[in-house]
C-alpha positions in Angstrom: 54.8 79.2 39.0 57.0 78.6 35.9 60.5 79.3 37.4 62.4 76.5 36.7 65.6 79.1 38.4 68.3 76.1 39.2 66.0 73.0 38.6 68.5 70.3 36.9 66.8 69.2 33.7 68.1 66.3 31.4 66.8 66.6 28.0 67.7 63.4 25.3 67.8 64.5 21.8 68.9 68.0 22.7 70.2 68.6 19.4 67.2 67.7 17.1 64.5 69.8 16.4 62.4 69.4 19.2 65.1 69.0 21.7 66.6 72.9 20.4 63.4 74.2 21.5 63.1 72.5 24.6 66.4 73.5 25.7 66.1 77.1 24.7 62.9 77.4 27.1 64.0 75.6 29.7 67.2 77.8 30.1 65.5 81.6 29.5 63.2 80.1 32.3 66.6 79.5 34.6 66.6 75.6 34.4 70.4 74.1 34.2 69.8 72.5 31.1 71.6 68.1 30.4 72.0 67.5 27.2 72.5 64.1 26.0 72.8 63.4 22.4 74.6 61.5 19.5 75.3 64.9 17.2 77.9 67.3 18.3 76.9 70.1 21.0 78.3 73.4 18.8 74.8 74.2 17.3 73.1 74.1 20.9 74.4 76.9 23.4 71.6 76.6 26.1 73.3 73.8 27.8 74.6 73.8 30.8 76.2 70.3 30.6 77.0 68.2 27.3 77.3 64.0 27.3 77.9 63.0 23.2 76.3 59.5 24.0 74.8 56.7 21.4 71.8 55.8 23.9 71.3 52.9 21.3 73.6 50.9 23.6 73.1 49.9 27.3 76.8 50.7 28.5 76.5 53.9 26.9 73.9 54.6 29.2 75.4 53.1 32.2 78.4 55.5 31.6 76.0 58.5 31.2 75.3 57.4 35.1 78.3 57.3 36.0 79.2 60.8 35.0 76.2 62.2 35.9 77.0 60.9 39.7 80.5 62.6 39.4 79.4 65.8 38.4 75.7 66.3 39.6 74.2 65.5 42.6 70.5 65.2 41.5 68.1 65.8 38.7 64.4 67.7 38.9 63.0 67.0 35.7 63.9 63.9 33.0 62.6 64.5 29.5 63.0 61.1 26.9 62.7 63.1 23.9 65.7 61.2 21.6 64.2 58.5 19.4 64.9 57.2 15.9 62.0 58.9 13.2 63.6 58.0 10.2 62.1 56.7 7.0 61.9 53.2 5.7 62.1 51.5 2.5 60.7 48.2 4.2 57.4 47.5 2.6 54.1 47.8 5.2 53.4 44.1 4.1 56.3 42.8 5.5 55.0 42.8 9.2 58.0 41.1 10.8 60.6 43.2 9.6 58.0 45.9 11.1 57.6 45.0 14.2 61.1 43.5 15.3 62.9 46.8 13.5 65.6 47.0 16.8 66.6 50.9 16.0 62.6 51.9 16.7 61.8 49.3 19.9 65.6 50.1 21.2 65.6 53.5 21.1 62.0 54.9 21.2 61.2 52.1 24.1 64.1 49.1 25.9 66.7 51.5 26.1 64.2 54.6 27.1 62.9 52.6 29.9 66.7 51.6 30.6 67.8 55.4 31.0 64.8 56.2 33.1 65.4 53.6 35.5 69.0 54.4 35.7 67.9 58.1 36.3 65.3 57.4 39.1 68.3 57.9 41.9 69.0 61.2 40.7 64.9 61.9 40.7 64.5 61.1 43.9 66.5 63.6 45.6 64.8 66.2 44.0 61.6 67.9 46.2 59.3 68.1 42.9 60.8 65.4 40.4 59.1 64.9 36.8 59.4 62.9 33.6 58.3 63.7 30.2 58.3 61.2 28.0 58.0 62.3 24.2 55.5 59.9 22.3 53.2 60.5 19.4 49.8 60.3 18.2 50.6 57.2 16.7 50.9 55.7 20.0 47.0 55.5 20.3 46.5 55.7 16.2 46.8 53.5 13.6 48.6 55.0 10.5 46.4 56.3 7.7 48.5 54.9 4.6 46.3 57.7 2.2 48.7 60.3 3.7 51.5 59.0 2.1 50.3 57.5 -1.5 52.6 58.9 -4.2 55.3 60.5 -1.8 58.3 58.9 -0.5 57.1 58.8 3.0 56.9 55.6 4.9 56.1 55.0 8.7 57.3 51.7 9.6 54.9 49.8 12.4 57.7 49.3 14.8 57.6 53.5 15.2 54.0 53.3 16.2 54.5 50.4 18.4 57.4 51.5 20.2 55.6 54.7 21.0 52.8 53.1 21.7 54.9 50.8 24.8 56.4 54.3 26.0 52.9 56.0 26.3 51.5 52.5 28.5 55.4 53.0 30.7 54.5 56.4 31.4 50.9 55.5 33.1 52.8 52.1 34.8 55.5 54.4 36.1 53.6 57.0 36.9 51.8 54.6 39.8 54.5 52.7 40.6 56.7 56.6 41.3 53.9 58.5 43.0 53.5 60.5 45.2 57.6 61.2 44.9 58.1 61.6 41.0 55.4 62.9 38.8 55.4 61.0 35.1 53.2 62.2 32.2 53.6 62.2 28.0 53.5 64.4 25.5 52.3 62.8 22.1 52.6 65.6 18.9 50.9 65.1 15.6 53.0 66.0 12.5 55.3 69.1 12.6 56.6 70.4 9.4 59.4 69.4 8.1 58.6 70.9 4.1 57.0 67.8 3.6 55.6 67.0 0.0 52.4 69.7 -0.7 50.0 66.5 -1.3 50.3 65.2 1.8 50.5 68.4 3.9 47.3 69.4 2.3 45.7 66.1 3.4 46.7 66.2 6.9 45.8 69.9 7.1 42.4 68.2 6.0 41.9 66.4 9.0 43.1 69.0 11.0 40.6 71.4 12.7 43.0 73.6 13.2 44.4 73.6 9.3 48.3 73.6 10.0 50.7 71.3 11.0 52.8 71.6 14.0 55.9 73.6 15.3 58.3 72.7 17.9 57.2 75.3 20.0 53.9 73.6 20.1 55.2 70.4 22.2 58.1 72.3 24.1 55.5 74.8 25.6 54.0 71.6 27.1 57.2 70.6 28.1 57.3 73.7 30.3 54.1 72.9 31.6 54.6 69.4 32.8 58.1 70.7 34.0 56.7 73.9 36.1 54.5 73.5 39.4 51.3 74.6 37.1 51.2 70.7 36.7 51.6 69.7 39.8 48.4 67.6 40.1 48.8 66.2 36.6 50.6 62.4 36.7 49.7 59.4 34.6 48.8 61.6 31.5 49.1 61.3 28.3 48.8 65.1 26.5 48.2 64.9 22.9 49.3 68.0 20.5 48.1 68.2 17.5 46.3 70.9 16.2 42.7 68.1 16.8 44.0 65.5 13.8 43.0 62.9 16.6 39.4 64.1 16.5 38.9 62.8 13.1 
């Protein structure tokens, strides 16, 4: 029930962290792994097929069509995982410059949306098509700005907001798909990253299960959403993180 033997699966981001373990899973489990990423492919060997793309930019991603028509004839499983995380030096008063940041709503959201409708076509050809779409909890939380006090960590709105407009796409397209395509989320809490020891110890503190996340943690989900285990799942949105939402 999880072979994925010879099921075509595109994976954006495939170099970052999350995207490495994603990859490595879905090939040990037999899947002919797409990667499509801005950073060079050397550091990743469990693709199958490579596109070096800036998905920043809509003819980028038209072009990623076009040579995925040439050289694949369809695609089983579509997982958005690429979006832009960095840090910002913009202070949280200055809302606008928040919310109109175009690196977070055109990558995390526009141009996610973009690359999923282009993708569709390939989907549909597939006998039990699914997309992933990688959110986080800050698509249904607000940030607590105590996390951060006295570090050099900052979490500008427009992150939280453009996840927050990929969580609501995957329920709309979820609907709008059925009963062909299945569409669900995936929506991790923090995963380490040898982040400053004050606020790892105050996450931890809201975190009923006292550690901060792996990769592993949300590309095991992957592997569920992507394997017939979840084949009555659609519309979802799975939240992984260790129960910080509970608090």
């Amino acid at each position: 029930m999880i072979n994925l033997k010879n099921k075509y699966c595109l994976v954006t981001g495939c170099n970052g962290y999350i995207g490495l373990s994603i990859t490595k899973k879905l090939k040990l489990l037999g899947a002919k792994v797409i990667g499509v990423d801005i950073k060079d492919t050397k550091k990743n060997p469990n693709l199958s097929f490579f596109f070096k793309i800036n998905l920043e930019e809509k003819k980028n991603i038209d072009k990623l069509s076009d040579l995925l028509k040439k050289k694949i004839k369809k695609i089983d499983i579509l997982i958005n995982n690429a979006g832009y995380v960095a840090a910002s030096d913009i202070d949280k008063k200055n809302h606008e410059k928040f919310f109109f940041n175009e690196k977070y709503l055109n990558l995390n959201l526009t141009n996610s949306i973009y690359l999923t409708n282009s993708i569709v076509k390939f989907l549909k050809k597939s006998k039990s098509a699914s997309i992933i779409n990688i959110c986080s909890i800050y698509s249904t939380l607000a940030y607590d700005y105590k996390l951060y006090k006295g570090t050099k960590m900052k979490t500008p709105l427009a992150y939280g907001v453009s996840k927050g407009g990929l969580m609501h796409y995957t329920k709309m397209l979820s609907t709008a798909l059925a009963p062909k395509i299945r569409v669900n989320s995936i929506s991790p809490g923090g995963i380490f990253r040898n982040q400053p020891k004050k606020f790892i110890k105050r996450y931890l503190d809201k975190t009923p299960l006292s550690r901060m996340g792996h990769e592993d943690d949300v590309s095991n989900v992957v592997i569920f959403l992507s394997s017939e285990l979840s084949s009555y799942i659609t519309g979802q949105n799975i939240i992984v993180d260790g129960g910080y939402s509970l608090s």
